[in-house]
N, C-alpha and C positions, 0 to 999 in steps of 0.2 A: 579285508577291512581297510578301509582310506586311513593314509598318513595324516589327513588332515582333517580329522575328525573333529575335534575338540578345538572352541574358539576360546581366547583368552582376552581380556580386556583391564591391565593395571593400571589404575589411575594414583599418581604418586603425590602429594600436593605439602610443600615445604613452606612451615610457616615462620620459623622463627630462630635464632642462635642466640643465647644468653650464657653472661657470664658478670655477673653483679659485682664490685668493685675493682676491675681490672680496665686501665687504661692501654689503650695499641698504639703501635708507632705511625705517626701521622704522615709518614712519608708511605705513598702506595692504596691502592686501592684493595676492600677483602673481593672474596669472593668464594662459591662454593661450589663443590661440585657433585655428582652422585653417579654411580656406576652397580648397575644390575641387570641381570638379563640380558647380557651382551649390551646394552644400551647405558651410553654418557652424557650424562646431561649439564650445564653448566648455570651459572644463576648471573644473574649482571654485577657487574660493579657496583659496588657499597662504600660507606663512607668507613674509616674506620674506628667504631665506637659501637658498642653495645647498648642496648640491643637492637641483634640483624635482625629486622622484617623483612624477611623474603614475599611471604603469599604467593610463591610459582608452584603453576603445576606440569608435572610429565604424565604424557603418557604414554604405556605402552600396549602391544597388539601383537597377535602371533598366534601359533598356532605349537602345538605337543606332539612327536613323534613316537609313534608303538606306546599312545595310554588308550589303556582299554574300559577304564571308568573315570569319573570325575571324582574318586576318594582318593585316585592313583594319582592324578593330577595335581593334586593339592596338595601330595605327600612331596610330588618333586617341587612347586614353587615352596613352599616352606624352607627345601631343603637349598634353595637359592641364594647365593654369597649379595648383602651389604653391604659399602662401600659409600660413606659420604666424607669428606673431607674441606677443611677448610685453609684455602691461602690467601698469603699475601704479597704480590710480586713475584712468583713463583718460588718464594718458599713457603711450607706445609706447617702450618701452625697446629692444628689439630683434626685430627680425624676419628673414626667408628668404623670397624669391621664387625660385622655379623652376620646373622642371618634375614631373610627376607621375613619368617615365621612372626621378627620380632614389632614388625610392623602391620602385619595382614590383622583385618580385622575379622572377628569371628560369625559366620553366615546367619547363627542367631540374635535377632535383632533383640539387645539391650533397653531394656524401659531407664534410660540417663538420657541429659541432653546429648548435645550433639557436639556441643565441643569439648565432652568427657573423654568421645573418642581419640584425642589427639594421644601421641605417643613422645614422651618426654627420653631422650639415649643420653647418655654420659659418653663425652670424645674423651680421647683420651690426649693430653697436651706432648706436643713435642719441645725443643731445645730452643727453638724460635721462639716461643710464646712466652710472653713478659709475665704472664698474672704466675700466681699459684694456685689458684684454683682452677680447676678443670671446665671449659664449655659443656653448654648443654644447647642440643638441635631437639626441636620441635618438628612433628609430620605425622600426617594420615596417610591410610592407603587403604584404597576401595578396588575392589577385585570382580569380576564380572567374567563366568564363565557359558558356554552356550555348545551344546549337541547340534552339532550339523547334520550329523547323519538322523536325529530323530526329527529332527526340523525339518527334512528333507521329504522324509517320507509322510507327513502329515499333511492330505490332502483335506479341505474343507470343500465336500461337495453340495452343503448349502448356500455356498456363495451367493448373494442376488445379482442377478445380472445389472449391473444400470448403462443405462443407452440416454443422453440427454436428450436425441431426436426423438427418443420414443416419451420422454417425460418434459415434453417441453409444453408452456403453459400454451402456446401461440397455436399447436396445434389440436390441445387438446378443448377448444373454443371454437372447434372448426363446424360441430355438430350444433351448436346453441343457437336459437335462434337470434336473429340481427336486429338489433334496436332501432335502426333506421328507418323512415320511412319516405314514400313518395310525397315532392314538394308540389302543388298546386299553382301552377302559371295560367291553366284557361278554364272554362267548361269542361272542353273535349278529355278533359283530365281523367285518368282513371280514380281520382280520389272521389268522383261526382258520382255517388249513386243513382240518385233520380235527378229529373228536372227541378224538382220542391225544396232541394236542399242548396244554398248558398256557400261560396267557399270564402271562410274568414278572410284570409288572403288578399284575395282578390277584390274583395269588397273594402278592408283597409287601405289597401297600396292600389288604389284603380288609376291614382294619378301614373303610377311607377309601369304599368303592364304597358304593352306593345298594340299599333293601333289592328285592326281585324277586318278593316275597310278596304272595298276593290281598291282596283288602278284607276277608273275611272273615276270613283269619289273624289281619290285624291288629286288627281287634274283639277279636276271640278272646284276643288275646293281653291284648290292656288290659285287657280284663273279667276274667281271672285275675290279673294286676297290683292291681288296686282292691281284689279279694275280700282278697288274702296283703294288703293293706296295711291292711283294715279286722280283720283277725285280727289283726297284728302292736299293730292301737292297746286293741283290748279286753285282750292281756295286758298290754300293758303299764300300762294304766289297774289292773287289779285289783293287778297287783305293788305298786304305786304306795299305794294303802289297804291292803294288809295291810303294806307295809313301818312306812307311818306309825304301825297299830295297836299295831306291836309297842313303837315309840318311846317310844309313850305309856306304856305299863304298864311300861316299864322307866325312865323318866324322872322324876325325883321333884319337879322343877320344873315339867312337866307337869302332875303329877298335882294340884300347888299351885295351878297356876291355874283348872284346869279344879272344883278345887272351891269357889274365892271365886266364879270366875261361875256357876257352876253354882248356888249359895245365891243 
């Protein structure tokens, strides 16, 4: 049998110290501490005046040597020494020894609320402590225990496998048919069934298509381009002197200057 069989999980959670009418010496901070299961825990510094709101919590983790059930288990944490104490400036005002029992809560869940569970302890005061009446410490404690060895051997051979390559949406799209289809630029198009059918396309956008014409056309064409453009520069070059001629002979400022530089 493994030593470390049985998993332990004590969650310790320290809510409060009251003591109603008693005033503390205001020189020094309180503070508390808790000691179980081999483990010390300490709380921050406080002011000193009732009542202490702590709300910290410990916890503890570990494992049980030679328990053979978890009823055996439970018989030793019960039998486990508590230990909370409270100072101030390193002297001990009041403290609580007991047992662990007096806090563990019981595995059958109680139809109360939830903060019925808390557990109210009577400290008991030392010679330091100013009041006459005795503190009282508030705390839970939640206990969590777990079989390794039966955990161990509990195989689920339903498992589903999952593989996201094998469940990915990308691939599994790969068999569907494709929405796409071929775009229509000419005739020679595969979208052209027969000669009888026209392609939308092509027929909206004919200004936008690409010309279809030899190399000779296109010579052809630019070489009668050039000619109409070299006729269109001769008239307009003659227009251009006879308009001016006219100017002049009707111009009588013209006619003035053209005869000082003329002489």
């Amino acid at each position: 049998m493994s030593h470390k069989r049985f998993s332990v999980r004590l969650e310790l959670q320290l809510h409060a110290l009251t003591c109603p009418g008693v005033w503390l010496c205001s020189h020094g901070y309180l503070e508390a501490t808790i000691k179980t299961l081999g483990y010390y825990f300490r709380t921050g510094a406080m002011e000193p005046r009732f009542p202490l709101l702590c709300h910290d919590r410990f916890t503890m983790e570990g494992y049980f040597k030679s328990v053979d059930s978890l009823a055996q288990m439970r018989e030793l944490l019960n039998a486990e020494q508590l230990e909370i104490t409270l100072w101030q400036n390193g002297r001990r005002l009041a403290y609580y020894i007991g047992r662990l029992a007096d806090v563990m809560q019981s595995p059958v869940p109680r139809l109360i609320c939830g903060h019925n569970h808390n557990v109210q302890l009577l400290m008991k005061p030392t010679t330091a402590f100013p009041g006459i009446l005795a503190p009282k410490v508030e705390l839970s404690a939640e206990l969590q225990t777990q079989d390794k060895q039966r955990n161990s051997c509990h195989i689920d051979l339903q498992r589903p496998i999952s593989n996201r390559h094998v469940e990915s949406r990308c691939l599994s799209r790969i068999e569907l048919p494709r929405k796409q289809q071929a775009v229509c630029h000419s005739k020679q198009s595969n979208c052209w069934p027969s000669s009888n059918v026209s392609c939308s396309y092509s027929t909206s956008q004919g200004s936008r298509r690409l010309s279809t014409c030899s190399n000779s056309t296109q010579q052809s064409g630019e070489s009668q381009a050039l000619s109409q453009h070299s006729n269109w520069t001769q008239c307009s070059h003659e227009t251009d002197l006879s308009g001016a001629a006219e100017h002049q002979s009707s111009c009588y400022i013209c006619q003035a200057y053209s005869r000082l530089f003329d002489h």
